[in-house]
C-alpha positions in Angstrom: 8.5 88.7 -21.3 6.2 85.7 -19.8 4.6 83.9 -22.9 6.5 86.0 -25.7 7.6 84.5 -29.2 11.5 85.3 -29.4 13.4 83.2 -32.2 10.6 80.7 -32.4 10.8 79.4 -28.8 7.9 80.0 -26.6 9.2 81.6 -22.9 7.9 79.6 -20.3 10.0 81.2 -16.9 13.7 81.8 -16.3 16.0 82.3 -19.2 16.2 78.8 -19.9 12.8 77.2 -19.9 12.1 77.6 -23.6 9.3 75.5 -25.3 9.8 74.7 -28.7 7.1 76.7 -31.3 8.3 74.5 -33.6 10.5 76.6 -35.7 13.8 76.1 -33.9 15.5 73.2 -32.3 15.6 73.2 -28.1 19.3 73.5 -27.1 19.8 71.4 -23.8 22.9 71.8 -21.3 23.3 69.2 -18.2 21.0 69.7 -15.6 17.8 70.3 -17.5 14.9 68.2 -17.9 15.4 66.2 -21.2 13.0 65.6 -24.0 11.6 62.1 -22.3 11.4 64.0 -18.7 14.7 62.8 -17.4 17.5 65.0 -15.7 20.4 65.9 -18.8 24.0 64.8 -17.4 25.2 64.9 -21.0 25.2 66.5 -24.4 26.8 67.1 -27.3 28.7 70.8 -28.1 25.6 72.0 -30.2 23.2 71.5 -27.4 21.0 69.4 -29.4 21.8 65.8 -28.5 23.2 63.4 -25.6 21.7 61.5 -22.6 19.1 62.2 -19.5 18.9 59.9 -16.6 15.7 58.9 -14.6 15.1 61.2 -11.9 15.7 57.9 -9.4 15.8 54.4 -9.2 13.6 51.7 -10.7 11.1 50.9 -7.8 13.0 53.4 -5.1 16.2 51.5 -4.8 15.3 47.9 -4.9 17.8 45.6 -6.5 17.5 43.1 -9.5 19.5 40.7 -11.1 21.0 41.5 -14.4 18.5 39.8 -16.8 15.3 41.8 -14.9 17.5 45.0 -14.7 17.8 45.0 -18.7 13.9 44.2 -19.1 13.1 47.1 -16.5 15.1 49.6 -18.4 11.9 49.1 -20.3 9.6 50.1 -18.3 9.9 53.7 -19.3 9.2 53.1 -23.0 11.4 51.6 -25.3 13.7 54.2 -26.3 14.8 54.3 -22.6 17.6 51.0 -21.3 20.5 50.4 -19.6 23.7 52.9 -19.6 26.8 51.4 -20.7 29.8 51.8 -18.2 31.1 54.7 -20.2 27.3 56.5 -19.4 27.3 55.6 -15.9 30.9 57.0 -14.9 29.5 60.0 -16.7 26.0 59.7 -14.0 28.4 58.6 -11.3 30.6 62.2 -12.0 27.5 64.3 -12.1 24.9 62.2 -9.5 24.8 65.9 -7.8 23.0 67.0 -10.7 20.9 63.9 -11.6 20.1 63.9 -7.8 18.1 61.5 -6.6 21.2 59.2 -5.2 22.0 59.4 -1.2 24.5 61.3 -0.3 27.5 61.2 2.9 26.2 63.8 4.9 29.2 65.4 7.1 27.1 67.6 8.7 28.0 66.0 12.6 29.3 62.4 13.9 25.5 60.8 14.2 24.4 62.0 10.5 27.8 60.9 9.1 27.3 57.5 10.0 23.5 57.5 9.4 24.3 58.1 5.6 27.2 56.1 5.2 25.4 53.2 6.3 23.2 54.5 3.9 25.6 54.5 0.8 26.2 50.6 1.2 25.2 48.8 -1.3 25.1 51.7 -3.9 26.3 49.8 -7.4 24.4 49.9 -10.6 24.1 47.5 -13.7 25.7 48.7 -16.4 24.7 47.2 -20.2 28.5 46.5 -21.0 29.7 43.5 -20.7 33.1 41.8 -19.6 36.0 41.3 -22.0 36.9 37.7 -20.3 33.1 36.4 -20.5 29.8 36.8 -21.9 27.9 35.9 -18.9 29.7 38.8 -17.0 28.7 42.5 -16.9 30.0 45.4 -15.0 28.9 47.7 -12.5 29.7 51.2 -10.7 29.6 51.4 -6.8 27.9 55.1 -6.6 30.0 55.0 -3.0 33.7 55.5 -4.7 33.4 55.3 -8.4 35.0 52.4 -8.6 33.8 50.0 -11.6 33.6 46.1 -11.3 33.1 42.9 -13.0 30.3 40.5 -12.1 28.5 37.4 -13.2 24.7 37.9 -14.0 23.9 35.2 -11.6 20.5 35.5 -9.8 22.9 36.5 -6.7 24.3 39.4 -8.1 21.9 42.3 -7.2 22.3 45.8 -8.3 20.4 48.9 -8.3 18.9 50.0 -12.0 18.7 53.6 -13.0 17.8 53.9 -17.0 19.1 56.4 -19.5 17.7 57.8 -22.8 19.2 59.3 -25.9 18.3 62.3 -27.7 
C-alpha cells in the first residue's frame, strides 16, 4: 500500500504517517510530529487542532531569565512562544511522550543518583503571570510537578521549551 491515494491522504509508512494530498484535513493524536515539526502532547476531539512542543530545550538546557525566555520562544518563528501554566502541566503530564527531558533512572543505586542529580534544576517559564503582581510569572519544576511563583528578576533562571498551536 506504500505511496497509495486512499481518502485523499498520501501513505507514507505505518498506519498513521499520512501526508495530506490536499483534499482532506490531517487528523493528529499526541505523540505525532505536529504541523511545525514539534512532538503533539495535545489536541482537540476532532483531531484537527491543539499544541506540539519542541522536541528539547532552547540551547540544550541552558537557562534564561524571564524577559530572554519570552524573546527566545521566538526563535522558532513567530507562531511558536511560551506555554501558559495550563500548557505546561499538560507537557509536564506527558514529558514521556514529548521526550527530550531527563529522566530518574532506577535502574541500580549509582544510576539513581547519577540522574537525580541530573533532575535538579528542572523548572520551566511559563507565559502566565501571577495574580499578586505583574512583575511575577510562574513556573513548573519537571522534577515533581509542582508549580511556583517567581519574580522575573535577572536571578531567576529557568529552562525554556516553546509550544505551537494548530
Amino acid at each position: 500500500m506504500y505511496g497509495d491515494i486512499w481518502k485523499g491522504l498520501l501513505y507514507v509508512g505505518k498506519i498513521s504517517n499520512f501526508i495530506n494530498t490536499g483534499t482532506q484535513d490531517i487528523v493528529y493524536k499526541v505523540g505525532d510530529i505536529g504541523p511545525a515539526g514539534g512532538i503533539v502532547f495535545s489536541v482537540e476531539a476532532s483531531g484537527l487542532h491543539g499544541l506540539e512542543s519542541q522536541k528539547t530545550d532552547y540551547s540544550n538546557g541552558l537557562k534564561f531569565n524571564w524577559q530572554y525566555a519570552m524573546n527566545i520562544s521566538n526563535i522558532y518563528g513567530s507562531d511558536w512562544r511560551l506555554p501558559t501554566i495550563s500548557e505546561l502541566h499538560s507537557m509536564y503530564q506527558k514529558q514521556s511522550v514529548i521526550g527530550g527531558f531527563p529522566i530518574l533512572d532506577m535502574t541500580n543505586i549509582y544510576t539513581f543518583y547519577r540522574s537525580s542529580a541530573l533532575l535538579q534544576n528542572n523548572e520551566y517559564w511559563s507565559s502566565t503571570g501571577c495574580m499578586a503582581s505583574n512583575s511575577c510569572y510562574e513556573y513548573i519544576d519537571f522534577t515533581n510537578g509542582l508549580e511556583f511563583p517567581f519574580g522575573i528578576n535577572d536571578q531567576n533562571l529557568y529552562k525554556v521549551r516553546s509550544v505551537h498551536s494548530f
